[in-house]
C-alpha positions as CSV (number, residue, x, y, z in Angstrom):
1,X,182.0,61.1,99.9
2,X,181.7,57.3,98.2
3,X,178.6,56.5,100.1
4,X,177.0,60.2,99.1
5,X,177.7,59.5,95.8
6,X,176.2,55.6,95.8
7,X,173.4,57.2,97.7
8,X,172.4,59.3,95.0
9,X,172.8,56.8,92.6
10,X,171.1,54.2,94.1
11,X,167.8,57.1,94.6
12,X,168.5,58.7,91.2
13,X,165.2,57.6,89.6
14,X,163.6,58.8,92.7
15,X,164.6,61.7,93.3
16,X,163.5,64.1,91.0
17,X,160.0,63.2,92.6
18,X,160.8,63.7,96.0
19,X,162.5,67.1,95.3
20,X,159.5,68.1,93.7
21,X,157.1,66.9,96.4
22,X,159.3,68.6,98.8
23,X,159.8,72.1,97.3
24,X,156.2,72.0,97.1
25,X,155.6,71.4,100.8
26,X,157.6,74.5,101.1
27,X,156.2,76.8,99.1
28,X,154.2,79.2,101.6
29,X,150.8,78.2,101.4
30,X,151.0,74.8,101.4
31,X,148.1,72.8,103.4
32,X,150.3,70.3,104.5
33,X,150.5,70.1,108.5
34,X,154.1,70.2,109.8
35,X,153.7,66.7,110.5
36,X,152.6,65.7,107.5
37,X,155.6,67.3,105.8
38,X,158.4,65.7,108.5
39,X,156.7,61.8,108.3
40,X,156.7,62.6,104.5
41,X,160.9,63.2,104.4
42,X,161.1,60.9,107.9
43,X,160.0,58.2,104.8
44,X,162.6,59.1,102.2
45,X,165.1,59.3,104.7
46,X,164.7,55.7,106.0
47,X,164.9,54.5,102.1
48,X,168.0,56.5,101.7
49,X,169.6,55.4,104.9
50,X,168.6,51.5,103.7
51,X,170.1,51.7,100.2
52,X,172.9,53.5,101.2
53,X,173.7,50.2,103.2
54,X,173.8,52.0,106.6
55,X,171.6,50.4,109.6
56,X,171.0,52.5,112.7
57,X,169.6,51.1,116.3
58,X,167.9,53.3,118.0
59,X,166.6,53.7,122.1
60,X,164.8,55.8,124.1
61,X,162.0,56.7,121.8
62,X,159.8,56.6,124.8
63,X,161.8,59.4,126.4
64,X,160.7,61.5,123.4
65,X,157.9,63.9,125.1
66,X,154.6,63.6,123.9
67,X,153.9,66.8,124.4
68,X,155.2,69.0,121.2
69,X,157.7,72.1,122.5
70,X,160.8,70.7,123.0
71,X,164.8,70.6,122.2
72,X,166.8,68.0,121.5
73,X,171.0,68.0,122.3
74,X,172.8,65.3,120.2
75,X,176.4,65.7,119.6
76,X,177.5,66.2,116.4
77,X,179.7,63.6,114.3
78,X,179.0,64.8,110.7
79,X,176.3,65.5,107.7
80,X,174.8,61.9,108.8
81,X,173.4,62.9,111.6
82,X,170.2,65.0,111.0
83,X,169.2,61.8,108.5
84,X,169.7,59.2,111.6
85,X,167.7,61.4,113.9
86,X,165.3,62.6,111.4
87,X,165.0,58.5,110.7
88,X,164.0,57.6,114.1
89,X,162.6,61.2,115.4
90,X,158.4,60.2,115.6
91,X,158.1,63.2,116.5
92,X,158.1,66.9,113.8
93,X,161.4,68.4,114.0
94,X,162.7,71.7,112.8
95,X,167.1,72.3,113.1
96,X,169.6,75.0,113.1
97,X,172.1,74.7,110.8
98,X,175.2,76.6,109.4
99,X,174.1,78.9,107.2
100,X,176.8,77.7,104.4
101,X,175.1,74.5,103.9
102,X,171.6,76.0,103.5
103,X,171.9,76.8,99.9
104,X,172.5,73.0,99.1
105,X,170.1,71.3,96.7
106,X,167.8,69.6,98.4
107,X,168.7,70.7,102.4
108,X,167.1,74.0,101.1
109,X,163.8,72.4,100.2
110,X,164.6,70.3,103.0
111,X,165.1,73.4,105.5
112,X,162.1,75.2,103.9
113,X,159.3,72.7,104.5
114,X,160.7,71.6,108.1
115,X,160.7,74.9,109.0
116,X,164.3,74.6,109.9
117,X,166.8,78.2,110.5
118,X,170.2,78.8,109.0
119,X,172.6,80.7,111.3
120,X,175.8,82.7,110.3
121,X,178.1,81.4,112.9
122,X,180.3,84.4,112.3
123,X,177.7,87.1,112.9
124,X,176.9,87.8,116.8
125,X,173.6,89.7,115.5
126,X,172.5,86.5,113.7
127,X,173.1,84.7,117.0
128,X,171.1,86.6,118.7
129,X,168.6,86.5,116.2
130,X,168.2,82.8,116.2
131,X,167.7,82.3,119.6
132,X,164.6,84.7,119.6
133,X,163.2,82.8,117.0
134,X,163.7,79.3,118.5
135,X,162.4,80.6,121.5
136,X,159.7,81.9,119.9
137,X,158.6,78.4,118.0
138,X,159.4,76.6,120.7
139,X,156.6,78.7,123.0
140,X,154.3,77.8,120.3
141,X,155.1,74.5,119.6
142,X,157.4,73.4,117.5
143,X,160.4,70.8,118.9
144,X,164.3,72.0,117.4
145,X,167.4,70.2,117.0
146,X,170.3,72.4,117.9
147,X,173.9,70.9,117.8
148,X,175.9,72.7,121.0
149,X,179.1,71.8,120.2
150,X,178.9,74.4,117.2
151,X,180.6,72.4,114.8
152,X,181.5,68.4,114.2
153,X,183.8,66.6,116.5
154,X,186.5,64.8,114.6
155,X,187.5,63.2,117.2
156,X,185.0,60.1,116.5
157,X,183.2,59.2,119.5
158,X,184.5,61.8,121.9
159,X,182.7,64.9,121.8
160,X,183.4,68.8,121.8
161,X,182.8,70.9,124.5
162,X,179.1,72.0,124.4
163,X,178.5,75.9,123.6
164,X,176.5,77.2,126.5
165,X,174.6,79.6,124.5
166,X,173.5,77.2,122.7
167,X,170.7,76.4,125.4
168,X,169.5,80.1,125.8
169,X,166.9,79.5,124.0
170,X,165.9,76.1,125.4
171,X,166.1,78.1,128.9
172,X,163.7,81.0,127.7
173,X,161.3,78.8,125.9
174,X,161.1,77.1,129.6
175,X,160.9,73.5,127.6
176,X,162.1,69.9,128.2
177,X,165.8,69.7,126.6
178,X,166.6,66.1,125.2
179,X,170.1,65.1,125.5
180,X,170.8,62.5,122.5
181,X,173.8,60.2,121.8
182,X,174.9,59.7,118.6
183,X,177.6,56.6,117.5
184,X,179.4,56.2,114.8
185,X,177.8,58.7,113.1
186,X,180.9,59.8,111.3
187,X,181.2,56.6,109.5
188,X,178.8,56.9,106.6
189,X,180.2,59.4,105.2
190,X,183.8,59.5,106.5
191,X,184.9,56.0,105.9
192,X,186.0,55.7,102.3
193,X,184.3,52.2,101.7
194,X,180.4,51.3,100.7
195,X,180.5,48.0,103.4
196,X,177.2,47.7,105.7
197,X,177.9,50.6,108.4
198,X,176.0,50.8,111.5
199,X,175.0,54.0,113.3
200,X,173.4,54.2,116.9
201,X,170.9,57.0,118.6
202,X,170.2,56.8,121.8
203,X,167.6,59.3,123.1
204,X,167.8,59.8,126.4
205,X,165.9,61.2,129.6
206,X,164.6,64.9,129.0
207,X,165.8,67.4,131.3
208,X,162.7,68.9,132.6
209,X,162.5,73.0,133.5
210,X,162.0,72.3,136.8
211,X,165.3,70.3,136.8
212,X,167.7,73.3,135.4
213,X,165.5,76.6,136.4
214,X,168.2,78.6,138.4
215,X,171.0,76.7,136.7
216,X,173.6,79.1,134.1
217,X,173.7,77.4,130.8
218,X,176.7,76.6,131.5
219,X,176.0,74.0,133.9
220,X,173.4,72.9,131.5
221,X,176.0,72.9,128.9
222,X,178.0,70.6,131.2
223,X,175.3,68.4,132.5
224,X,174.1,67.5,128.8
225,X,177.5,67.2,127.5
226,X,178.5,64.8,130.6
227,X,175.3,62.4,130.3
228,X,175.9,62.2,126.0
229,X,179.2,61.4,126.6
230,X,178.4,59.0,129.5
231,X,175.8,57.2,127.0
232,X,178.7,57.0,124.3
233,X,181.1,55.5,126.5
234,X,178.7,52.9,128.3
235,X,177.8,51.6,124.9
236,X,181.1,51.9,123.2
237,X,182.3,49.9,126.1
238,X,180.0,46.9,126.1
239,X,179.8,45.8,123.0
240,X,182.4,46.6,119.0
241,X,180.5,48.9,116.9
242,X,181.0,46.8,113.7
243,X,178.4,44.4,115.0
């Protein structure tokens, strides 16, 4: 909560411009392309990330398709984590998040010109719901970021067990499913202390249709969780984390 609040303090004069220039962008209508709209926030998010005194390494961009229509896996360590990915994403990308946090200043304007989904974790209906429309804008063209452990580890760097209906609509869309690694994550904004943190994202090989067709998404479940967790531990292991 310290580094949110330095965060905003150290953007204050800025702010009010980007909100604007955002809740433009998502205002139907807009002439913007969905690119446009993502480098656009991509940009704020990199000055927020800097001033908050938070660096992030990141690998594997090249294992980002090319191709738009895909899904990326990351585990989930806290509110960090859609900034370090959309940091280092090149690539457009839309997310699923709880529908609680959807109403928040800013990650509504945010959510709106991302075309990003809320979900009400309690309703099955909902559920179902959003994995019609991922798969859906996924067909079409658009790359999600869905968070299959449902909710944040707290647990640091060991992760949750993945949801397997979370991939449903990776499955349907028949597109490549990117498993991410996220490290120390959680610090940013866990760690009650404004000292330089550092944050890592490791994008990793996509898991191409051919490569799961005929698998349950529960093996996938298990085969994405396994690699993240894999990626955490290799890295965790060779080197400290407070660089």
């Amino acid at each position: 909560m310290k580094r949110i609040i330095y965060m905003v303090f150290m953007n204050l004069f800025h702010a009010p411009v980007w909100l604007l220039k955002i809740a433009c962008m998502a205002r139907p209508g807009d002439n913007h392309t969905m690119q446009q709209r993502y480098d656009y926030i991509a940009e704020m998010t990199r000055r927020i990330i800097k001033r908050g005194r938070v660096t992030i390494k990141v690998t594997g961009v090249e294992h980002i398709p090319e191709k738009d229509g895909f899904m990326l896996f990351p585990n989930h360590q806290g509110l960090f984590d859609v900034l370090a990915l959309f940091s280092t994403c090149p690539k457009a990308l839309s997310v699923v998040i709880k529908k609680e946090a959807s109403g928040w200043i800013l990650v509504k304007q945010v959510l709106g010109a991302t075309g990003s989904l809320a979900m009400d974790r309690k309703d099955m209906k909902d559920q179902v719901r959003i994995i019609g429309e991922v798969t859906r804008l996924v067909k079409e063209g658009r790359n999600f970021v869905i968070f299959a452990e449902g909710h944040r580890s707290r647990k640091g760097n060991e992760i949750l067990d993945f949801k397997s209906g979370t991939f449903k609509s990776a499955v349907k869309a028949g597109c490549p499913i990117v498993p991410v690694a996220l490290i120390n994550s959680f610090r940013p904004f866990d760690m009650s202390s404004l000292k330089q943190e550092y944050v890592e994202v490791h994008y990793m090989e996509p898991i191409m249709p051919d490569q799961y067709m005929g698998m349950k998404t529960s093996e996938i479940a298990h085969l994405v969780h396994d690699r993240i967790q894999e990626e955490i531990n290799k890295n965790v292991a060779e080197k400290p984390l407070t660089m």
